[in-house]
N, C-alpha and C positions, 0 to 999 in steps of 0.2 A: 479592280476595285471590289468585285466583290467578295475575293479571297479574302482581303485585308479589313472587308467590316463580318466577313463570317465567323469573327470570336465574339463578336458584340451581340449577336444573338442568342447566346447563353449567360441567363443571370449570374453563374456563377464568377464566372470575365469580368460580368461588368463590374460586380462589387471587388474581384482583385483587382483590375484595372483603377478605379479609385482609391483603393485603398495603398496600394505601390506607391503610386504619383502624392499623395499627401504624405506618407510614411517617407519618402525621399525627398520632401522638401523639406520636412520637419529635421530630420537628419542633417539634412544641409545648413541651415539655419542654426542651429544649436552648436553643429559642427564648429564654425567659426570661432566661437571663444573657446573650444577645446584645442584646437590647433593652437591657435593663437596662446594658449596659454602651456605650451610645449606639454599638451598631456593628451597628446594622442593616442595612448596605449590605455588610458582608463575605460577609454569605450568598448576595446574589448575585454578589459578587466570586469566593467561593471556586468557586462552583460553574461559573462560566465560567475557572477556573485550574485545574480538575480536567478540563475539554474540555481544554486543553491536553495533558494529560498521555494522555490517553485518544487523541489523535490520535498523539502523538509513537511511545507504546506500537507502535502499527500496524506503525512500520516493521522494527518488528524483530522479535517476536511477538503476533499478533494474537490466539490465544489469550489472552494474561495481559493484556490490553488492562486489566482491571479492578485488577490489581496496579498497571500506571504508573499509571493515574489515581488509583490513592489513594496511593500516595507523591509523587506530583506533586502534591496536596492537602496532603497533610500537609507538605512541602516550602514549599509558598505560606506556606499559615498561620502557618507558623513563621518563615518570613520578614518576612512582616507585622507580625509580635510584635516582631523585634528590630529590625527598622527603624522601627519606632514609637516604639521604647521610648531607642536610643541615636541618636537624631536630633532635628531640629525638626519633624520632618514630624509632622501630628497623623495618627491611623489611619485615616480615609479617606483622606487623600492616599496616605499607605504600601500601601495597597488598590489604588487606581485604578493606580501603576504598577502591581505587582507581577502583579494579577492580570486588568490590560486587556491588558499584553505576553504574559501567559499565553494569551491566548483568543485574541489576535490570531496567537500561534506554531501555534497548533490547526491557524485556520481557514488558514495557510498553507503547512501541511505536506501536510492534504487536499489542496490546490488542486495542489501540486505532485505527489505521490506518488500519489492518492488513497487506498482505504483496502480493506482486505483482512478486517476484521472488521466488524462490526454497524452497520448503516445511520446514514449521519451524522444523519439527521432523528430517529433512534430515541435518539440524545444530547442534542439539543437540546429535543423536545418530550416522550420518555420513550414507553413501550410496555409497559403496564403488560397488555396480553391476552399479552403474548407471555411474561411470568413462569416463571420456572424453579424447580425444587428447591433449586438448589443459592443461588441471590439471597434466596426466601425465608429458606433458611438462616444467611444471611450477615447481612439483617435479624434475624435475633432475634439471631446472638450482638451485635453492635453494639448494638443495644437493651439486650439485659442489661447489657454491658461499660458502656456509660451508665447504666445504674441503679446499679450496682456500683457506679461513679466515684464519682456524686454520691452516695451514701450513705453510703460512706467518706472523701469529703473536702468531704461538706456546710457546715462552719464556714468552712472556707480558703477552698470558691470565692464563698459571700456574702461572706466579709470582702473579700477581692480584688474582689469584682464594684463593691461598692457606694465602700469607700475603699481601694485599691492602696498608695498612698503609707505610711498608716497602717497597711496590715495590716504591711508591709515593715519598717514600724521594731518590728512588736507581735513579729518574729519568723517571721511567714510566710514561705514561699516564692513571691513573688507572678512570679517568671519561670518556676519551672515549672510551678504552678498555671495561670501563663495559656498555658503550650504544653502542659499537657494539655487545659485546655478547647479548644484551636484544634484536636488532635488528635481529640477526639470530634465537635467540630462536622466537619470534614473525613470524616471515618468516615460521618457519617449523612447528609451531602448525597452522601457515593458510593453510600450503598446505597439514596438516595431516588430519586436520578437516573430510576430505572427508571420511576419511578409517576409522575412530575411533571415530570421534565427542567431543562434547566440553565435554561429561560429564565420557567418558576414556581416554582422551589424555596423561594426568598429569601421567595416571599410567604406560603408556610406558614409559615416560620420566625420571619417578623414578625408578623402578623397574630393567632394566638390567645394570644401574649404581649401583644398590647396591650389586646385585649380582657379578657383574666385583669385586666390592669394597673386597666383600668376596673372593673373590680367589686369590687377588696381591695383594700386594704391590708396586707396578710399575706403574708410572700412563700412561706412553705410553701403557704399556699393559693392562691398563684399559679401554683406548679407543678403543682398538682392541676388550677385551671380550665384555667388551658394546655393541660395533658396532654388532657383528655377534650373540649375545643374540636376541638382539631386532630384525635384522634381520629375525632369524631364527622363533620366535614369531610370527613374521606376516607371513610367509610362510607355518608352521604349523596351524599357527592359523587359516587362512585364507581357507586351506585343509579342517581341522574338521569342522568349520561354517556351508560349504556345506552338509556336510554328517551329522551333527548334528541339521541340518535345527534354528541355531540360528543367531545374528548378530556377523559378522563379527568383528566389534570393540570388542564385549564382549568377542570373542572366543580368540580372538588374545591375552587380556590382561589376561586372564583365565589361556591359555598356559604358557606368562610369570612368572607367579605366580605359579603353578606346578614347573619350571625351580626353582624357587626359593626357596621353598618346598625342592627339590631333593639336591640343592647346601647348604644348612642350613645343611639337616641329614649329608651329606657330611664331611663340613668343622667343624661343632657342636660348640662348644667355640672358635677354632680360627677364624671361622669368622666373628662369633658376635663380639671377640674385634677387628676385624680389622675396623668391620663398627662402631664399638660405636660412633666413632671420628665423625660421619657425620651430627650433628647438631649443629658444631661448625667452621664455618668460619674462626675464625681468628686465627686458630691456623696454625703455621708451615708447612711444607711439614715432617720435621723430627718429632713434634712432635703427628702430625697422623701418622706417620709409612707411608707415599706415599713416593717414591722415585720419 
């Protein structure tokens, strides 16, 4: 016992220990209508189109480095949307440009300029012992501001998540509904950055949505297993790191992937067909089996 609470007596622990566990519930949470909406690749899309913006930032004030990079996020995102939406291009294609020229502007701005704020390596794989007041802070309003969202336009974004076309003719607004969901997900891969970095982000985001996806049928009860998966991910994760002396980001997504491991022997074939459905968007809410 006393091995196991000897990380908690360093503040530094205690604020990555909180800060993991809220970052990977958030993750999870979010996660769901990305999966469910077959764009599981924008998560790591966006999150290397937010490097972008977090390098470009530098050359002009490297204090607000954290300002470019989430309007350079939320900038992507929404470009993503409209070029998906008024073209041929299906949304991964609209991704790989959008936000492979983003990451590639990043890494070529560094190369020329270099950089005048926070270690490019502290972007890409995150630094979650180095945590600050002011990031925590920044995590929870983002987190509420997501809970707020989806509690106040719970009906629109399942109706949009599951049939867009249908919600559109019922009356929804399924173009700003989907550039508020891009703005929230853009939000919470900036303030994850720290704990996990651009190049595991995507895997929290994916990963306790599918496993949610394998255990219900329910989709309020998938935002629930979601939420306390990814959670529980970064709380464990974040435990072994220390004691496993590796990064935190890699340990966190490691654990969820074990979780997932454990839920597959589990469920076997019924959960595989329950996720098959998850690289198809425009299918029903009945005809993937979500209620």
């Amino acid at each position: 016992m006393d091995t196991l609470l000897d990380p908690l007596s360093y503040a530094f622990f205690q604020k990555g220990l909180i800060v993991a566990t809220i970052s990977g519930a958030l993750l999870g949470f979010i996660g769901v209508y990305i999966v469910l909406r077959g764009m599981s690749y924008i998560g790591h899309g966006l999150s290397h189109a937010i490097f972008g913006g977090y390098a470009a930032m530098q050359l002009f004030a490297a204090q607000l480095y954290v300002l470019g990079a989430g309007l350079w996020g939320v900038a992507s995102a929404l470009a993503i949307t409209n070029v998906a939406r008024r073209s041929r291009l299906g949304a991964d294609a609209a991704i790989g440009v959008v936000t492979t020229a983003s990451f590639a502007l990043g890494v070529a701005l560094f190369a020329r300029f270099g950089s005048s704020g926070p270690a490019f390596d502290n972007a890409l794989f995150g630094s979650i012992l180095g945590i600050t007041n002011a990031q925590i802070f920044w995590l929870l309003v983002v987190t509420a501001f997501t809970g707020i969202v989806v509690f106040t336009r719970y009906r629109a974004l399942m109706f949009t998540t599951f049939d867009p076309e249908v919600a559109n003719v019922s009356g929804v607004r399924t173009g700003r509904t989907e550039a508020l969901l891009m703005v929230m997900l853009s939000l919470a891969i900036l303030v994850t950055l720290t704990v996990i970095g651009v190049t595991l982000v995507a895997a929290m985001l994916v990963i306790p949505a599918v496993i949610a996806r394998m255990l219900t049928d329910s989709f309020a009860k998938m935002l629930v297993l979601s939420t306390v998966v990814g959670s529980f991910a970064g709380l464990v994760g974040m435990y072994a790191s220390y004691f496993a002396e590796v990064p935190s980001g890699a340990m966190i997504v490691l654990v969820g992937a074990v979780i997932f491991i454990i839920v597959l022997a589990a469920t076997g074939a019924r959960g595989l067909r329950r996720s098959a459905g998850l690289d198809s968007h425009t299918e029903t809410p009945a005809r993937q089996g979500v209620r």
